[in-house]
SEZA-135831 format. One line per 4 residues: number of its first residue (from 0); their letters; for each residue z, x negated, y of C-alpha. Coordinates in Angstrom, 3 decimals. Layout:
NUM	a	Z X Y  ...
This chain:
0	xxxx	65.983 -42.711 81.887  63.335 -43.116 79.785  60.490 -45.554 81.278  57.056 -46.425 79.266
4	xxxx	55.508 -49.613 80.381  51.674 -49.429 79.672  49.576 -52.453 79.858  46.176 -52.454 80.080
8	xxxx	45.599 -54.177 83.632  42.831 -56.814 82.237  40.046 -56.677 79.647  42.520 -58.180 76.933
12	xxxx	45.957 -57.665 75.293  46.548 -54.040 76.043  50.060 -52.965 75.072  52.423 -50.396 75.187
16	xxxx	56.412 -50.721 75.176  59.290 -47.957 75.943  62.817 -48.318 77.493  65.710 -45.565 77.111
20	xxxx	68.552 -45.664 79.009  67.584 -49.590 79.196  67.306 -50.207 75.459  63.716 -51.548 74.135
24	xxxx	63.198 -48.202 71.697  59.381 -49.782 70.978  57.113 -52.355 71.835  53.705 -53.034 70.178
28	xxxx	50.008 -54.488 70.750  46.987 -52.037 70.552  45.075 -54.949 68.617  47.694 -53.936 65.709
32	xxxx	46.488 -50.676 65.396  42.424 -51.113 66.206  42.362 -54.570 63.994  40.174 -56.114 66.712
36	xxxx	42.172 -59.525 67.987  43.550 -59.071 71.815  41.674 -55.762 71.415  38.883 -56.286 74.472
40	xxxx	38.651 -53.761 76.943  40.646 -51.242 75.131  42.889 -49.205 76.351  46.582 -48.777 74.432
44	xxxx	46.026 -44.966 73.299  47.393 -45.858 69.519  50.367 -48.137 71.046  51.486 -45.503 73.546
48	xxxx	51.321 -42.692 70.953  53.231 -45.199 68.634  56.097 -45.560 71.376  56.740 -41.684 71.595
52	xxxx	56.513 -41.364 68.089  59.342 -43.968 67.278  61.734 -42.375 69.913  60.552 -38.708 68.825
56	xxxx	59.621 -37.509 72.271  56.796 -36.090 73.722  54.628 -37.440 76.687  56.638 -34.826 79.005
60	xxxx	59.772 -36.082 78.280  59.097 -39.424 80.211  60.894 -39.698 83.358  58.163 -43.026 84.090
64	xxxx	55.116 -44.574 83.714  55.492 -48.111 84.853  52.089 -50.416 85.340  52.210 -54.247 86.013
68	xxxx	49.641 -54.165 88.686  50.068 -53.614 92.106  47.547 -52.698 95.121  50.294 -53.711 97.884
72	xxxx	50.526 -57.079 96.480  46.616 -57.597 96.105  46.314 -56.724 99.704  49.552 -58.930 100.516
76	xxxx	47.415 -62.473 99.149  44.221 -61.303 99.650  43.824 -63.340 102.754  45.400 -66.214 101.288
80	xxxx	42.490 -66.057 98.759  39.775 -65.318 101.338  40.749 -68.849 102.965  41.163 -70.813 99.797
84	xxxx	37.647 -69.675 98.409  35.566 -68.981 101.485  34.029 -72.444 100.991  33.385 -72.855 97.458
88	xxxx	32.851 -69.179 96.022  32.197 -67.395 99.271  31.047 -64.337 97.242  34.746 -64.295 95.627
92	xxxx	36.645 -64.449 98.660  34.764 -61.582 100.487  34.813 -59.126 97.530  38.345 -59.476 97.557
96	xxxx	38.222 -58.614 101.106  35.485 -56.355 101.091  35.987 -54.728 97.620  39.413 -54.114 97.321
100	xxxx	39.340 -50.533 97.008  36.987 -50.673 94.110  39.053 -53.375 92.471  42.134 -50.734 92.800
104	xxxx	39.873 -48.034 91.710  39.189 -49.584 88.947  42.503 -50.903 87.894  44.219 -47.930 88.475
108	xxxx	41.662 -45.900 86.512  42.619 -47.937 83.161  46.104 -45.997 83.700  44.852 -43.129 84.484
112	xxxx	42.321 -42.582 81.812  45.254 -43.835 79.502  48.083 -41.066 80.614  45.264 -38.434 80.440
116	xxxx	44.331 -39.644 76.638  47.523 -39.541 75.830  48.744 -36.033 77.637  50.830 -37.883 80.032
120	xxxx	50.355 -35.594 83.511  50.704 -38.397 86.301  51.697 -35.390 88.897  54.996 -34.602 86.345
124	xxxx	55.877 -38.269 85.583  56.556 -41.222 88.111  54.207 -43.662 87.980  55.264 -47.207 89.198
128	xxxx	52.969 -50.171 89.948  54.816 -53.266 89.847  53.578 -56.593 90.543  51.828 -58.315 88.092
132	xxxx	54.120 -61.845 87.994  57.344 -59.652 88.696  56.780 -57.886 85.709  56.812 -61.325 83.910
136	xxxx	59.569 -62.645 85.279  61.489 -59.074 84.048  60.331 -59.607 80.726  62.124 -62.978 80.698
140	xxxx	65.158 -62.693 83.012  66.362 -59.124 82.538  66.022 -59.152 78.896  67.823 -62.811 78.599
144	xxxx	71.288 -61.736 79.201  71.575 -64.339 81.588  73.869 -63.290 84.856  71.874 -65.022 87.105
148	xxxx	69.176 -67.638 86.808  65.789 -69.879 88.353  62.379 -68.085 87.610  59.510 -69.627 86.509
152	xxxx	55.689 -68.110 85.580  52.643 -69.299 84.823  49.254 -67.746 83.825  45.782 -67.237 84.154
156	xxxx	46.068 -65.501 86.974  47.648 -61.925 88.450  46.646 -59.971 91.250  45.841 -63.017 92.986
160	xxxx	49.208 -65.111 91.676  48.861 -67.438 89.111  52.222 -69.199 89.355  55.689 -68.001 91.017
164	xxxx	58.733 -69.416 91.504  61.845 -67.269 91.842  65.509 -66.530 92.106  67.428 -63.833 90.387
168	xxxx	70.858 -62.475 90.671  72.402 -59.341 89.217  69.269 -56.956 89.121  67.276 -58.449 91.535
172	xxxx	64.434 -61.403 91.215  63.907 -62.691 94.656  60.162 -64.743 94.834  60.386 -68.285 95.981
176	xxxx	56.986 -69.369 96.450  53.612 -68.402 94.861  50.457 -70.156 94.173  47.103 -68.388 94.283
180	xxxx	43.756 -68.607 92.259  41.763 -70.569 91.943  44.934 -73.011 91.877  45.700 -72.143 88.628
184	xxxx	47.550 -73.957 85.662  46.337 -70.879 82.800  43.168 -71.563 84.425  42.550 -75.305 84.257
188	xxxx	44.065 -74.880 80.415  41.310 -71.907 79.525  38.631 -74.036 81.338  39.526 -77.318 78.654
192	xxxx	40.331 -74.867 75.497  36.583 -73.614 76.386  35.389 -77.092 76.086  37.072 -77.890 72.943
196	xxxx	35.529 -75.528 71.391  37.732 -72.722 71.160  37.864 -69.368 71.977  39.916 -68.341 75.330
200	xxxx	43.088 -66.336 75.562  43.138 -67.250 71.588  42.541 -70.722 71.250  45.462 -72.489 73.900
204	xxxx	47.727 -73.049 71.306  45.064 -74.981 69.119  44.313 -77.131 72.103  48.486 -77.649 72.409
208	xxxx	48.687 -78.589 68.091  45.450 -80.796 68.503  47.361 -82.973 71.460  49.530 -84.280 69.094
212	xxxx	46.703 -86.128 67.597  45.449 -87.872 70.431  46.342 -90.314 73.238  46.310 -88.745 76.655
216	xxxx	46.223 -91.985 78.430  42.478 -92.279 77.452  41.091 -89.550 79.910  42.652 -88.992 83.455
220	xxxx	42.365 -85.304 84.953  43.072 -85.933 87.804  39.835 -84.879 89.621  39.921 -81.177 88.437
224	xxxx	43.310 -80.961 88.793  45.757 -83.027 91.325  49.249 -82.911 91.190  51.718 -84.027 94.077
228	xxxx	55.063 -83.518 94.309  54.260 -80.079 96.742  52.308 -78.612 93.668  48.691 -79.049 91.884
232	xxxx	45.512 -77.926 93.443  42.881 -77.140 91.392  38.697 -78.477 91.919  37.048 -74.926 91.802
236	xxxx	33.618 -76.872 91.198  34.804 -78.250 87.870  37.304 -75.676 86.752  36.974 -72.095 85.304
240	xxxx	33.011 -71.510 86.329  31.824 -68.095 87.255  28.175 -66.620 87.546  25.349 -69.013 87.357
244	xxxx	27.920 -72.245 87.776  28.591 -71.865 84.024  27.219 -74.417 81.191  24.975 -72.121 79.177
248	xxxx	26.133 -68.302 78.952  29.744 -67.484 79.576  31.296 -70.452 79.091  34.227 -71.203 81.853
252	xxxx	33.340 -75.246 82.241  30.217 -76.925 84.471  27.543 -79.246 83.427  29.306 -81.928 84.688
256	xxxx	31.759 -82.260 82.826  29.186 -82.245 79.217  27.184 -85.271 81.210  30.795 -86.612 81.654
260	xxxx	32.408 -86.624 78.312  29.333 -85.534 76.127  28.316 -82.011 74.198  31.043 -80.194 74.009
264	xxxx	33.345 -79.774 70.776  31.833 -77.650 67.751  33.138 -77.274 64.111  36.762 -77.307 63.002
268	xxxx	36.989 -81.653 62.782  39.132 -83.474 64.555  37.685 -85.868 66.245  37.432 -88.197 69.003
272	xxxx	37.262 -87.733 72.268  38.363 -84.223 71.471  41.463 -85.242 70.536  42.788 -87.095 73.452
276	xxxx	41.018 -84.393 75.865  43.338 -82.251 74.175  46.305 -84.433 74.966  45.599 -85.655 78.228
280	xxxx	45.302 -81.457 78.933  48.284 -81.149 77.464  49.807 -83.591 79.321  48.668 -82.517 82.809
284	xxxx	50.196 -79.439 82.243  53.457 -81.013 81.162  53.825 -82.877 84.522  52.672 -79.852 86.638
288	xxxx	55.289 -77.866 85.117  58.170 -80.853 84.960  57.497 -81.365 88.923  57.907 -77.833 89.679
292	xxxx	61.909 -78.363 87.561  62.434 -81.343 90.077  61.434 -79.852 93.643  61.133 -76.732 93.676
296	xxxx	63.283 -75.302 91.391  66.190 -77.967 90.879  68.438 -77.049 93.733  68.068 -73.430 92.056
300	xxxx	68.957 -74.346 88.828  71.796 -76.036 90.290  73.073 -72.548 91.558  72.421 -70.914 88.214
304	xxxx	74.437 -73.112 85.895  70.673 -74.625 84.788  69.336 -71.416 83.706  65.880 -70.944 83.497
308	xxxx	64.184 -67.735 82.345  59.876 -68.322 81.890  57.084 -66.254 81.239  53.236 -65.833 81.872
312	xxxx	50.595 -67.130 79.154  52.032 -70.928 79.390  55.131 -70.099 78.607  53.912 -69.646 74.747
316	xxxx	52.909 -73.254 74.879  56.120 -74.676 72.997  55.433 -78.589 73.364  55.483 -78.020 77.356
320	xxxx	59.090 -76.010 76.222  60.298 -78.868 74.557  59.910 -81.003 77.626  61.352 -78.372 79.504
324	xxxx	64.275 -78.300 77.327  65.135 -81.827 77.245  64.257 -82.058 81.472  68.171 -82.481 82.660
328	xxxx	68.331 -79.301 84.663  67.755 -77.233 82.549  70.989 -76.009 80.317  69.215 -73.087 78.850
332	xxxx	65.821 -71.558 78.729  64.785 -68.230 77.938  61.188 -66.966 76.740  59.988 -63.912 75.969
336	xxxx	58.651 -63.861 72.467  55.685 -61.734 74.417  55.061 -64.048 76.925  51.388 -63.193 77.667
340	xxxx	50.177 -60.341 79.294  51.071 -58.108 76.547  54.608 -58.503 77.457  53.746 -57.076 80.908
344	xxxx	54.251 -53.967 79.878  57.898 -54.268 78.670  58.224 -56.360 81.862  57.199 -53.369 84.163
348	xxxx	59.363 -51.001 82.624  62.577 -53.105 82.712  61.639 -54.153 86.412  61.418 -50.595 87.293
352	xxxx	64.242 -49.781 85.549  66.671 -52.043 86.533  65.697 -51.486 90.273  66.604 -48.032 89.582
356	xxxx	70.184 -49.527 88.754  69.990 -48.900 85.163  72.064 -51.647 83.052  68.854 -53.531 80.980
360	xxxx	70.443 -54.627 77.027  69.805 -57.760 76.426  66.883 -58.537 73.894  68.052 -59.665 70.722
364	xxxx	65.523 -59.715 68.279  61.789 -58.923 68.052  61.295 -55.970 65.840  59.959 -53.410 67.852
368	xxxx	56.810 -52.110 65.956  56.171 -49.802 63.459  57.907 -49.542 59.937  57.039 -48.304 56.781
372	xxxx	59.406 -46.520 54.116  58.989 -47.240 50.167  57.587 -44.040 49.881  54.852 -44.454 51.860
376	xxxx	54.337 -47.885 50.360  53.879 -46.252 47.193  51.646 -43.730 48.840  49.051 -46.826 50.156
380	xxxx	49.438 -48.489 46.348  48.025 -44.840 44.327  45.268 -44.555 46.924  43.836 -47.638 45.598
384	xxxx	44.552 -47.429 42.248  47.039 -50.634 42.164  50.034 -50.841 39.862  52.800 -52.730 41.404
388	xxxx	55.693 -54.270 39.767  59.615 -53.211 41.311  61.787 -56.246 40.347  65.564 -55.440 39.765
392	xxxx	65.869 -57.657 43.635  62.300 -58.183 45.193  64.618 -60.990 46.815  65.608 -63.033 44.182
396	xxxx	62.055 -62.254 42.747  60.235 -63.444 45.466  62.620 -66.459 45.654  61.916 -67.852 42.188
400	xxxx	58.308 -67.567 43.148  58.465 -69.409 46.162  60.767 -72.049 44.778  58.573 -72.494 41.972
404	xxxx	55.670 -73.663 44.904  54.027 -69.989 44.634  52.714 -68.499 48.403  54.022 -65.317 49.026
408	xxxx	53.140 -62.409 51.708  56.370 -61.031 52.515  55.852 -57.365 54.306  59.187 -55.727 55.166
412	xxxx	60.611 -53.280 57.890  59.470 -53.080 61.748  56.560 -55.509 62.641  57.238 -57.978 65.546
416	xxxx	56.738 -57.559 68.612  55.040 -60.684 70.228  52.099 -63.353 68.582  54.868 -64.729 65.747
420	xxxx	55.420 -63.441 62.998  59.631 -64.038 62.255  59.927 -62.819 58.841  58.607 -59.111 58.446
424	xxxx	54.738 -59.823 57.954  54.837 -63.302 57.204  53.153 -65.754 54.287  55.588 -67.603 52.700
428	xxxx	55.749 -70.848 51.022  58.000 -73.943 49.890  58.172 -76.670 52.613  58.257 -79.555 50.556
432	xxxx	55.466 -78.492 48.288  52.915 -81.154 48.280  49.849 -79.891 49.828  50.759 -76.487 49.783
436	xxxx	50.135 -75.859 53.858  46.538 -77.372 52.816  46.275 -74.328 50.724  47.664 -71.864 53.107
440	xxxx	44.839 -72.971 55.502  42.211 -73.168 53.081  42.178 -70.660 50.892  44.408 -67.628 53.140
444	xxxx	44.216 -68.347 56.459  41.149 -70.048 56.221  41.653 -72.375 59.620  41.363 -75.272 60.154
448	xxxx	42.705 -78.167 57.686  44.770 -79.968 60.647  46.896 -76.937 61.632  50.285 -77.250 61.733
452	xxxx	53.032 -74.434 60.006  55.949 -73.491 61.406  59.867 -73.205 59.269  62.252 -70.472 59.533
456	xxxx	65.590 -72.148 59.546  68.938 -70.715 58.360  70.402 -70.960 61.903  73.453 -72.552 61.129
460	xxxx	71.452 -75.647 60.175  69.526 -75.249 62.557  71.517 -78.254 64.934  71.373 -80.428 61.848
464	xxxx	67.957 -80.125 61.402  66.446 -79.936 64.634  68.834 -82.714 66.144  69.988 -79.593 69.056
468	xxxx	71.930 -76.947 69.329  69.493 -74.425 71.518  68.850 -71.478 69.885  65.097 -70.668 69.055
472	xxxx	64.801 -67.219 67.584  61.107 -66.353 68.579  59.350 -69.559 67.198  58.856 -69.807 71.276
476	xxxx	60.054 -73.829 71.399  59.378 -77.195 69.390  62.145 -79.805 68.617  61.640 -83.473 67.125
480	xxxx	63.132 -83.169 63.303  65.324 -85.206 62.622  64.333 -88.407 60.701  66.043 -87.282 57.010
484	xxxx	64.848 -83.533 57.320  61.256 -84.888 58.179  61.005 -86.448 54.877  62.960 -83.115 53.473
488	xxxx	60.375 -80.847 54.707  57.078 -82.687 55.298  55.190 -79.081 54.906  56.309 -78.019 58.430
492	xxxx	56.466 -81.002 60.371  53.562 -81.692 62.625  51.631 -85.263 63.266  54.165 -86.006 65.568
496	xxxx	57.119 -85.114 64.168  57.896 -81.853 65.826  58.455 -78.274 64.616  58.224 -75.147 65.934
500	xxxx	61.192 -73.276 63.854  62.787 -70.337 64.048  66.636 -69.897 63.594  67.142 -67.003 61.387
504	xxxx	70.561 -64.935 61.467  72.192 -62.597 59.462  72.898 -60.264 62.292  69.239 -59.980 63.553
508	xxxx	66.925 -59.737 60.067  69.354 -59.595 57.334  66.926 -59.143 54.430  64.900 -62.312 55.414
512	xxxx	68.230 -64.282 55.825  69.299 -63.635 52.214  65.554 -64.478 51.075  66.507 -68.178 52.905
516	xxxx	70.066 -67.949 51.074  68.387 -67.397 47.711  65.632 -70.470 48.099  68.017 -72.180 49.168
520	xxxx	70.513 -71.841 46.262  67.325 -72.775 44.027  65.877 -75.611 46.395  68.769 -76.852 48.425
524	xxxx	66.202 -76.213 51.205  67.482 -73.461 54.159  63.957 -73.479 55.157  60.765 -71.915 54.332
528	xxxx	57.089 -72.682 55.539  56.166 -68.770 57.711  52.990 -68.087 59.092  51.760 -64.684 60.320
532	xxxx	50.443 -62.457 57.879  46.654 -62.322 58.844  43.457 -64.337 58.363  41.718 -66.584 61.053
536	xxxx	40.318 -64.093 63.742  42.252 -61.469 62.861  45.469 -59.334 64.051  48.639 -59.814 62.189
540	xxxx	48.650 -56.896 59.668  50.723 -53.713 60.778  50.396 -51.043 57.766  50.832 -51.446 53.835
544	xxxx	46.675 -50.727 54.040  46.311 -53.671 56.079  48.119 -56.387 54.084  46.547 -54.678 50.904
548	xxxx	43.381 -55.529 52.540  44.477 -59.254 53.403  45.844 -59.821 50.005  42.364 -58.893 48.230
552	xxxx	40.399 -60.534 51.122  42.293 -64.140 50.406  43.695 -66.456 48.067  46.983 -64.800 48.044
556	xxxx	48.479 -64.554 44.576  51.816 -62.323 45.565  52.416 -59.076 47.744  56.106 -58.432 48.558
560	xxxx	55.431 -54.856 49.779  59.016 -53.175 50.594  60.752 -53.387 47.200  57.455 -53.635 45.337
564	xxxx	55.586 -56.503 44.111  51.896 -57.229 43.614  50.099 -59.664 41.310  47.019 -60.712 41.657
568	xxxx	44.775 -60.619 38.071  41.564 -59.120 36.963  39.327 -58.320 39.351  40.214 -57.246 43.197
572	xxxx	40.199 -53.032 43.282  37.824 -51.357 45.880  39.816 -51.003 48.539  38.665 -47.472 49.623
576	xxx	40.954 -44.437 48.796  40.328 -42.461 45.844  38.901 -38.587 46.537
């Protein structure tokens, strides 16, 4: 059966990912393509076209369309959030009454304008609407390979859902329990990463690497968020403002709290009481989440041999997966390397597919996206004009430069799919290199001078280094390094002494592997520093074009394009193709 999952359900992350016969065939963000980060209210034309074209089929030979939205389950909580908001946003809680057939209308009518762009005729094709935390939870559990396992997901917010707990066995996710907006974890996160100064749905993760420099214990939450051992309930009149209840414009966060903890952050400093804002968020979060492992979800983890498969926005927030990790019910964890809502759409189209009793394969990398022969390489290099050097081994090439402290961009088969990149459009440097992550932020990635890096690890050290043995191939958990390799690598070891690494294998990116086995014969290090190939603000770069265009728009110095190699010298060519 051949399903596409199509996500374009919100104003953000649209995305696009196909299943055959319960295989991933394709999975890819429509930001890749348009160049516009999380790609607002597009729709995933260029993804979906993307997906047929890597299976080579056409839009009639889909047996499915599957959508992670669902009408039935908006009407199912819609009372639950008429009662919970009548007194504090009445106008919220009777739209949802009162409105709901516009809010379908126009949820709906993102799919449908989608399919008809695309030639996909919605009378020919099944189209499936599956619950927007379901279709989560599928991207997680069904694509772990676990047998059975406890559910866990947390977001902004669904339908009306913004966390679930759940059960699954075999094929089938059973739903536990389910919290509903405004009592939201993504939420209250958003609301502080608004306050700190950073852009939302983007800027999470810097709120998560600025906790590390501060001290939660300075600033209790408690009073827009309160956590009990039952759950958390969120204080709608301090978190995640609407309409005229914002601060100035369309920020998500009240008045009340700037006359509470002063103007709100602005620049790229750290400073104080940013900094422990950021960790006491970070915190809250943590003990939300921890409480959930030891009441509601412990006697299921108990039945599932401590497996525990997450998803939903938080579940890309890798110091909260470290706790989880270490939390003594938990044996394993799995998270989808597209945790977010652009992993909805593989989620749909597993969910649907494995309730149609097709056998899902177990994810086991993250190369879904498009790829790019040498020949067309070399195509992208003579429209600009740019000679290119092809090294007897652009491996051991590329390793002498990086072992000799160079930064490299390393651009190689399918792109990833997910907000990491694992070795296929990745910068590249030595992680003992004095001050060279200093450089990568200043002069490439221009970002701010605190941000941490992460390593990719030759996975058999990986226990040695990291002081565990739990995999980590997505960059989608943090460890504490051990005490020797902290001093080993100091490039990719944050303030706290944590790293976010990914475990590299032979089996699962081969060429990057023997890139590690070549530094390391030169360094002794089975680690390099990898961040995502892509300036501050922008997508990670899909095409050859598109890391032409970051290597001329940066400080890079070397292009590993395919088996080709640029140099940077002379003056930068005009990047627009010759007539």
């Amino acid at each position: 059966m051949k399903v596409l999952g199509i996500g374009c359900v919100f104003d953000h992350d649209p995305s696009a990912a196909l299943l055959i016969d319960g295989k991933i065939v394709a999975a890819v963000d429509e930001e890749r393509f348009s160049r516009k980060k999380h790609a607002p209210a597009e729709l995933p034309l260029q993804s979906i076209k993307y997906c047929l074209a890597a299976a080579g089929i056409a839009a009639g030979d889909l047996d499915a369309v599957a959508f992670p939205w669902s009408y039935d389950a908006y009407r199912r909580h819609r009372w639950r959030f008429f009662t919970r908001n009548l007194r504090h946003r009445p106008d919220h809680a009777l739209k949802a009454v009162f409105k709901s057939r516009d809010r379908k209308r126009r949820t709906e009518g993102r799919l449908f304008r989608a399919l008809q762009a695309c030639g996909i005729d919605r009378e020919r094709v099944e189209v499936a609407f599956v619950e927007h935390h379901l279709a989560h939870a599928s991207s997680s559990y069904h694509l772990s390979g676990f047998p059975s396992a406890a559910i866990l997901t947390v977001d902004g917010k669904g339908e009306f859902t913004t966390t679930m707990f759940g059960e699954a066995m075999g094929p089938r996710i059973e739903i536990l329990r389910e919290f509903i907006n405004p009592d939201s974890l993504g939420l209250f996160y958003s609301t502080l990463t608004d306050f700190l100064g950073f852009q939302v749905l983007d800027g999470e993760y810097k709120v998560m690497g600025m906790s590390g420099y501060g001290d939660a214990a300075k600033h209790d939450l408690g009073d827009l968020i309160a956590l009990n051992g039952a759950g958390y309930r969120v204080n709608e009149k301090l978190v995640w403002m609407t309409g005229r209840r914002r601060y100035r414009g369309a920020h998500r966060y009240p008045a009340e709290l700037v006359e509470r903890w002063g103007p709100p952050r602005a620049g790229d400093a750290l400073q104080e009481p940013y900094t422990h804002l950021a960790a006491a968020t970070q915190r809250t979060l943590e003990r939300a989440v921890l409480a959930f492992l030891d009441h509601d979800l412990a006697a299921v983890l108990a039945r599932h041999d401590g497996r525990l498969a997450f998803a939903g926005g938080c579940a890309l927030n890798v110091r909260l997966n470290r706790k989880i990790i270490e939390h003594s019910s938990v044996k394993e964890l799995w998270v989808q390397p597209a945790a977010n809502d652009s992993g909805t759409s593989l989620g749909a189209a597993t969910y649907f597919a494995a309730a149609r009793g097709e056998r899902i394969e177990p994810q086991r990398h993250s190369y879904y996206g498009p790829e790019y022969t040498n020949d067309e390489i070399d195509a992208a290099l003579r429209r600009y004009s740019l000679p290119a050097e092809t090294p007897p081994s652009i491996i051991e090439a590329v390793a002498d430069l990086l072992a000799a402290g160079k930064i490299v961009a390393w651009f190689q088969g399918r792109m990833e799919w997910g907000p990491r990149a694992l070795g296929n459009r990745s910068i590249l440097a030595h992680p003992a290199f004095p001050g060279i992550a200093d450089q990568v932020n200043a002069r490439i990635k221009f970002r701010e001078k605190w941000r941490p890096f992460c390593p990719s690890i030759k996975k058999e050290h990986g226990p040695a280094i990291l002081g565990h043995a739990h995999d980590s191939p997505y960059m989608t958990f943090s460890f504490t390094a051990s005490e020797a390799w902290r001093k080993r690598i100091p490039e990719v070891v944050h303030v706290d002494g944590t790293c976010r690494p990914q475990l590299v294998s032979p089996e699962l990116n081969p060429r990057f592997y023997e890139l590690l086995t070549a530094f390391e014969r030169r360094t002794n290090l089975p680690v390099l520093l990898n961040t995502s190939l892509n300036r501050r603000g922008e997508p990670v770069v899909c095409s050859p074009d598109d890391a032409i265009a970051m290597f001329y728009g940066s400080g890079l110095e070397f292009l590993a394009l395919g088996n080709r190699l640029l140099r940077k010298g002379g003056g930068a060519p005009v990047l627009s193709p010759d007539s």
